[in-house]
Every structure is written in C-alpha cells, then in structure tokens.
C-alpha positions as CSV (number, residue, x, y, z in Angstrom):
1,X,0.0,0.0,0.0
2,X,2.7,2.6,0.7
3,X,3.9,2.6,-3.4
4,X,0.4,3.3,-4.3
5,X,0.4,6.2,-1.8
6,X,3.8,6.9,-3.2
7,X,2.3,7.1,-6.5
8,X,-0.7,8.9,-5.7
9,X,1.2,11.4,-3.5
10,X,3.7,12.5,-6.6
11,X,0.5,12.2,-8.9
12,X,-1.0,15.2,-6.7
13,X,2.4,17.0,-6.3
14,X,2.4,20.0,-8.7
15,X,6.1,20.1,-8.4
16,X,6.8,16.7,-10.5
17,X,4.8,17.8,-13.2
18,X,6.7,21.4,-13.0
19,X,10.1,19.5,-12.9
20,X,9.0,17.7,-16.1
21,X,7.9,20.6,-17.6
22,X,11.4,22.3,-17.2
23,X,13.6,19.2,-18.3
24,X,11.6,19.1,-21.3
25,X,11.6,22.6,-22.6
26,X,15.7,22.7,-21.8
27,X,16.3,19.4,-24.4
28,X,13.6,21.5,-27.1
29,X,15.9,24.7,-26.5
30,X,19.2,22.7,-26.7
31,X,17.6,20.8,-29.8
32,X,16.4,24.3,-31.1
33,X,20.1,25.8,-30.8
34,X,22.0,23.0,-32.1
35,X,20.0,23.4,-35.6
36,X,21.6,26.6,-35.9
37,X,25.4,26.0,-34.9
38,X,26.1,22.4,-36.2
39,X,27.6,23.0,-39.8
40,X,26.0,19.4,-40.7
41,X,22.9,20.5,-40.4
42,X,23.6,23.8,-42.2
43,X,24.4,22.4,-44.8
44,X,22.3,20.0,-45.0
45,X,19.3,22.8,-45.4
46,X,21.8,24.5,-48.5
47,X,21.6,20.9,-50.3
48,X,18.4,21.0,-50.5
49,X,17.5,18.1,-47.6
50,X,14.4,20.5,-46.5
51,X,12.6,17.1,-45.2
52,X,15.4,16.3,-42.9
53,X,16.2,19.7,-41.7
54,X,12.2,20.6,-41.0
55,X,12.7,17.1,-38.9
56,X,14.8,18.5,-36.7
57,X,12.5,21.7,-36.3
58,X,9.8,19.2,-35.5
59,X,11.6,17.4,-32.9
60,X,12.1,20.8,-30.9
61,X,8.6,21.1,-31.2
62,X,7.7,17.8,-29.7
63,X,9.4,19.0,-26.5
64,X,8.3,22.0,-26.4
65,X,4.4,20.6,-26.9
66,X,5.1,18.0,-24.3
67,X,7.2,20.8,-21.5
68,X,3.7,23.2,-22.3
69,X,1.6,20.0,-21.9
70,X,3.3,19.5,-18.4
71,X,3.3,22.9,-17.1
72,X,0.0,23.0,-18.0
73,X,-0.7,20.0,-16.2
74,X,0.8,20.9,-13.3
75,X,-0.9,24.2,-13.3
76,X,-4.4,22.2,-13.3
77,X,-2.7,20.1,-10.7
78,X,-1.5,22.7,-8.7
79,X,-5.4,24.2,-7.8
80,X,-7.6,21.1,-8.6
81,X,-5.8,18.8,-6.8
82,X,-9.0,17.1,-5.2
83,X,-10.2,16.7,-8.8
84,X,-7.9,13.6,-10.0
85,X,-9.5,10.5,-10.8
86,X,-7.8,7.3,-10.4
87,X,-8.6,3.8,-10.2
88,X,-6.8,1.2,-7.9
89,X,-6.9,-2.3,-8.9
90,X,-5.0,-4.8,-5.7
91,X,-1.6,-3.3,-6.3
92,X,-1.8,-1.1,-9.0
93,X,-2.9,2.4,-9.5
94,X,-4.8,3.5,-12.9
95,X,-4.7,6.9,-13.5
96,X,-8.6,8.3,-14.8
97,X,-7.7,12.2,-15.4
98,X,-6.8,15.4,-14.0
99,X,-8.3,17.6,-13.1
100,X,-11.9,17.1,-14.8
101,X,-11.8,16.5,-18.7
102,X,-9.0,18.8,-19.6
103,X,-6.6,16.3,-17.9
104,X,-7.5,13.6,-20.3
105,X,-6.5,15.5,-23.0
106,X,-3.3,16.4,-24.9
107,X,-5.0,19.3,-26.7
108,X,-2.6,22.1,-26.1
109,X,-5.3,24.7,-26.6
110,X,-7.9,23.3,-24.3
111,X,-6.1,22.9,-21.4
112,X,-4.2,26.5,-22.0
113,X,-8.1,28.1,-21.9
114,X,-8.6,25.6,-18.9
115,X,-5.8,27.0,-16.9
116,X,-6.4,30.4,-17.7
117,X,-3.9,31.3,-20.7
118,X,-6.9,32.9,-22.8
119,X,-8.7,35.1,-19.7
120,X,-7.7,38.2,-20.7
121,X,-7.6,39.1,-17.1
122,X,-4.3,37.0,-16.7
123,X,-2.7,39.4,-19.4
124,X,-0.7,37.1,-20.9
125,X,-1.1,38.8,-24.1
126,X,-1.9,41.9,-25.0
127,X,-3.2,42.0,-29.0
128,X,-6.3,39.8,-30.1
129,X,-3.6,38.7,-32.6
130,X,-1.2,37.2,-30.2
131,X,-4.0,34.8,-28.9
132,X,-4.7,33.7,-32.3
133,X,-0.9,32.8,-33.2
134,X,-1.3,31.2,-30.0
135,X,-3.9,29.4,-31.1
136,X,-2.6,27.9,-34.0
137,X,0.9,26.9,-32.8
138,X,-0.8,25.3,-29.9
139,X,-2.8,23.4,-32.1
140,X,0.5,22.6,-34.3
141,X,2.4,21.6,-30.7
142,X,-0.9,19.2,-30.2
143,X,-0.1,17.1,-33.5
144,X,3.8,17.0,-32.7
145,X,3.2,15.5,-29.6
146,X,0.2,13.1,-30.6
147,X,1.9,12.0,-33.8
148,X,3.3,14.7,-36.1
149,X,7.3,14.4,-34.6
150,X,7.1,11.0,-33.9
151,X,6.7,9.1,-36.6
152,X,7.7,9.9,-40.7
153,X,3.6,9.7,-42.2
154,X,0.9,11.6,-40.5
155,X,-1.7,8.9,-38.7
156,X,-4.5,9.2,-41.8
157,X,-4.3,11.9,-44.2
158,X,-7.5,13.6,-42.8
159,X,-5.6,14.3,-39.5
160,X,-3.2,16.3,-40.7
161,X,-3.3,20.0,-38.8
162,X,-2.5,22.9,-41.4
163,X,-1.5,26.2,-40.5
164,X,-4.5,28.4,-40.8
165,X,-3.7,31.0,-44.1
166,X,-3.5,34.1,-41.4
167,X,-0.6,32.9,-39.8
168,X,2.5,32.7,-42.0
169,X,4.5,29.3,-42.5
170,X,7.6,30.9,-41.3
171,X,5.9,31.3,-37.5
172,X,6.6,27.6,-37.0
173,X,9.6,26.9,-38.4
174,X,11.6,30.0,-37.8
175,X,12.2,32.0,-34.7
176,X,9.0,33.5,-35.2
177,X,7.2,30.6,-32.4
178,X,9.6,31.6,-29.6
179,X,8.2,34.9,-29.8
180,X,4.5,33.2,-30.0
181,X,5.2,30.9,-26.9
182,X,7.5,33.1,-24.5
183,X,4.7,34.8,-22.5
184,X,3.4,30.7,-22.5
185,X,6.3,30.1,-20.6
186,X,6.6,33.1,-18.7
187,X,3.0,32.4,-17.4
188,X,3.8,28.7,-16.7
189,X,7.1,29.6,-14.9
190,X,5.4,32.1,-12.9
191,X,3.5,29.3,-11.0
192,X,6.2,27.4,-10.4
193,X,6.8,29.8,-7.4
C-alpha cells in the first residue's frame, strides 16, 4: 500500500509535473540551438535536404508541446488537486484524469483556456492577434506530440493539422514561435513559485 500512496502522493504534487515541464523545454531549447550551430545541419538545409532539416525543427517542437503539456498539467494540478481520478486495482494504481476533462487531454489549446492562458484578465497577451498565433501553434504543438514528430507519415491523411492561411508558414519553423510561446512560458514559470 505505501507505493500506491507513493504514487498517488507524486501524482498530486504540482512540483513533479513542474520538474517535467522544465527538463523538457531545456532538451527542445538545446535541440532548437544545435539546428543553428552544427555545420552538418547547415548544410544539409543549403543541399536541398528540406525534409530532414524541417525534422529537426519538429523534434524541438515535440518538446516543447510536451514541456507546455506538463506545465499545464501541473498548473491544473496545482489548484484542482482534489479533482484527480484514479482507479486502484490490488496493487496497482490506474490513473482516470486530471483535473476534470482537460486532464485527459493532450489538446494544447484546451487545457491552456482551462488554466487560464486565454482570460484576458491574466494578461498574458496583449493583441487579439497574439492569442490567435497562439492558437494555432498550440494546435501545431498538439499534433507534434500526438503524432506529427514522432513518426515519418501523418496517422491518416484527414488528421493532418495545417496552418490556418492568417498565420505565415515561417511562425513555426523559424524564430518567429519563440516569440508566440515566450509569455506561455513566462506564465507557466510564474507558477512554479
């Protein structure tokens, strides 16, 4: 009985899922930096190998999707705590959800409106147009972290996400989605206090 406590004690500590959340966003940013200073992979974007080097963009973007998904998590974890749902079966524990429906979810965008990302009293952006770049690279993180960076072929070709036409190609696979997810991780961080 004490490793099931065990478990269900970390389960409901907002500091594991905070810890995750951290160790994942530093490989994305080490990932993210190495694209740009290893001449292999410089040169492998002048010859051409676009598929490969967008690959490596991707992978960042799995960790990112899973760090957000985790300081998200933890955020949901962190005030609804009483919420979890969890079923024990003789010696092992089965975890239901956190926190409600937005814990069974790995839909970027629902759980950042669930934990308060989009209540525009949390200013975590300021233009009407942040949100909605928001929006769409959350929903781009989303299909990295279900499928997208993890395997070469999307799952069917109906479940591939596309960039909506407002938001230029060169958001995701440039700088650009630093800018976009910063005050996501500045928000996150702060409630890591």
């Amino acid at each position: 009985m004490a490793e099931i406590d065990n478990y269900i004690n970390k389960l409901k500590d907002a500091s594991s899922w905070f810890d995750y959340y951290k160790q994942q966003k530093l490989i994305a940013d080490i990932l993210f930096e190495h694209i740009f200073s290893n001449e292999e992979i410089i040169k492998a974007k002048e010859c051409a190998e676009e598929a490969n080097y967008i690959t490596l963009f991707v992978n960042a973007h799995y960790h990112w999707g899973i760090a957000i998904e985790n300081g998200l998590k933890g955020i949901l974890v962190k005030y609804n705590s009483e919420k979890f749902e969890y079923k024990i079966n003789g010696n092992h524990v089965a975890l239901k959800n956190i926190s409600g429906n937005a814990g069974k979810t790995h839909n970027l965008l629902q759980l950042a409106k669930e934990t308060g990302v989009f209540n525009k009293k949390n200013k975590v952006y300021t233009l009407e147009t942040d949100y909605k770049s928001l929006s769409q690279v959350l929903l781009h993180l989303s299909d990295m972290i279900k499928w997208g960076a993890r395997y070469p072929i999307p799952n069917n070709t109906a479940t591939v996400f596309k960039l909506s036409k407002d938001v230029p190609h060169s958001l995701v696979y440039g700088f650009h989605i630093l800018d976009v997810m910063q005050p996501l991780f500045d928000f996150i961080e702060s409630e890591l206090e």
